[in-house]
C-alpha positions in Angstrom: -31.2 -190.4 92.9 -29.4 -187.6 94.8 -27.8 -188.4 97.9 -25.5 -186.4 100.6 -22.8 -189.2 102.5 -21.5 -187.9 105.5 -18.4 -188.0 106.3 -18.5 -191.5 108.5 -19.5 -192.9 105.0 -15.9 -194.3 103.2 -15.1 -193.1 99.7 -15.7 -196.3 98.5 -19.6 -196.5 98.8 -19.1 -193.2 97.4 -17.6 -193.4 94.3 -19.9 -196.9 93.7 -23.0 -194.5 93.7 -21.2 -192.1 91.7 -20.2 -194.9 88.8 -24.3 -195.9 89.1 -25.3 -192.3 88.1 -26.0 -191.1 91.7 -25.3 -187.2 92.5 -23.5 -187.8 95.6 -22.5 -184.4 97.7 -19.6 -186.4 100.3 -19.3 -184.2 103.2 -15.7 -184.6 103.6 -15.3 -183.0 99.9 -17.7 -180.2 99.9 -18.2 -179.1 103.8 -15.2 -181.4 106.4 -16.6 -181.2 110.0 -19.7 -179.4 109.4 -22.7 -180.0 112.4 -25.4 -182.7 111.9 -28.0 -180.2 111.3 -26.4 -178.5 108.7 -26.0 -181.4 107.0 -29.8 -181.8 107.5 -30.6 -179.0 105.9 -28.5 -179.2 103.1 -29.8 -182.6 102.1 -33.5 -181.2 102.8 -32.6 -178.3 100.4 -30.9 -180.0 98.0 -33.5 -182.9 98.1 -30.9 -185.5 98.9 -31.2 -188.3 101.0 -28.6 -188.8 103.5 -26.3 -191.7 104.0 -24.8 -192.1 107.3 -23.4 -195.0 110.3 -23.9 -191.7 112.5 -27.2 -192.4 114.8 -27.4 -188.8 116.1 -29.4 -188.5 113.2 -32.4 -190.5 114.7 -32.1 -188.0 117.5 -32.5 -185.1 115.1 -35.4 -186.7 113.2 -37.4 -187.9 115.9 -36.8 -186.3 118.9 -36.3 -182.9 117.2 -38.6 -182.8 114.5 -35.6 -182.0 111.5 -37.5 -182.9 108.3 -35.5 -184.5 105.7 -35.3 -186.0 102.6 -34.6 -189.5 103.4 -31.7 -191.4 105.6 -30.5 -194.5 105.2 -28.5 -195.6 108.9 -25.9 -198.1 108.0 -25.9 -200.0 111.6 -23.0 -202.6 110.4 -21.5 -205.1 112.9 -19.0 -206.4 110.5 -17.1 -202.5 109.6 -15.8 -203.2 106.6 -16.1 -201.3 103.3 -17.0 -204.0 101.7 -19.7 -205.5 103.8 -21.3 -201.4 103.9 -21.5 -201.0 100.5 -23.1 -205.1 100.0 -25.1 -203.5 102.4 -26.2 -200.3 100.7 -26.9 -201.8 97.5 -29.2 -204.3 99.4 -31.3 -201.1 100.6 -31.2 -199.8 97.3 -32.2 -203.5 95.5 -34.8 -203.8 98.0 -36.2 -200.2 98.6 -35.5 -198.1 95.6 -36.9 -194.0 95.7 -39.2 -195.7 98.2 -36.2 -194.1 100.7 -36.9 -190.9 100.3 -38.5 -189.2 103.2 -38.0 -192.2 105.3 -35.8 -193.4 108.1 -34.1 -196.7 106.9 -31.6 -198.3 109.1 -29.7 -201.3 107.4 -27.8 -204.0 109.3 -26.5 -207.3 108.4 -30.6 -209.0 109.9 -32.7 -206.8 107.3 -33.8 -203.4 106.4 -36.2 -201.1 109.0 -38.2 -198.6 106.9 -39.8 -195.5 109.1 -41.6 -192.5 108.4 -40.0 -189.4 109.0 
């Protein structure tokens, strides 16, 4: 699976994806500080899905009609790397390619799966 983490998303979860096989485009590598709709687009171009903590992007989706490719919201009370990417891989376990071209927002209660 492709994926584009923004650059809220720590390298950590990052280079986990990578060492499963993921193609992971990590904003702060390729594109630092670029706007939210550009990375909307480039994940919609690129066929990515997006992994963010950044809710704006519910705004863009929703409110503003942005068609993507997929996001998974990472809505963590406990902030720590480690608790994100037990997160994350419970989204993956539990969802799979079923993310793409939904709105998943993940939190330490369960998993939310929208259509975009």
């Amino acid at each position: 699976m492709k994926f584009l983490a923004d650059e809220n998303i720590e390298k950590s979860l990052v280079e986990w994806l990578r060492s499963q096989g993921s193609d992971v485009y990590y904003v702060p590598e390729e594109s630092p500080s670029i706007k939210d709709s550009k990375i909307i687009k480039i994940a919609r171009k690129e066929s990515r899905v997006l992994i963010t903590n950044d809710k704006d992007f519910g705004e863009l989706v929703f409110r503003q009609k942005k068609l993507t490719h997929g996001i998974v919201l990472i809505r963590a009370t406990d902030e720590s790397s480690e608790n994100k990417l037990e997160l994350l891989k419970n989204v993956l376990d539990k969802v799979g390619d079923k993310v793409k071209n939904k709105f998943v927002v993940v939190n330490e209660s369960g998993i939310r799966v929208r259509e975009t």
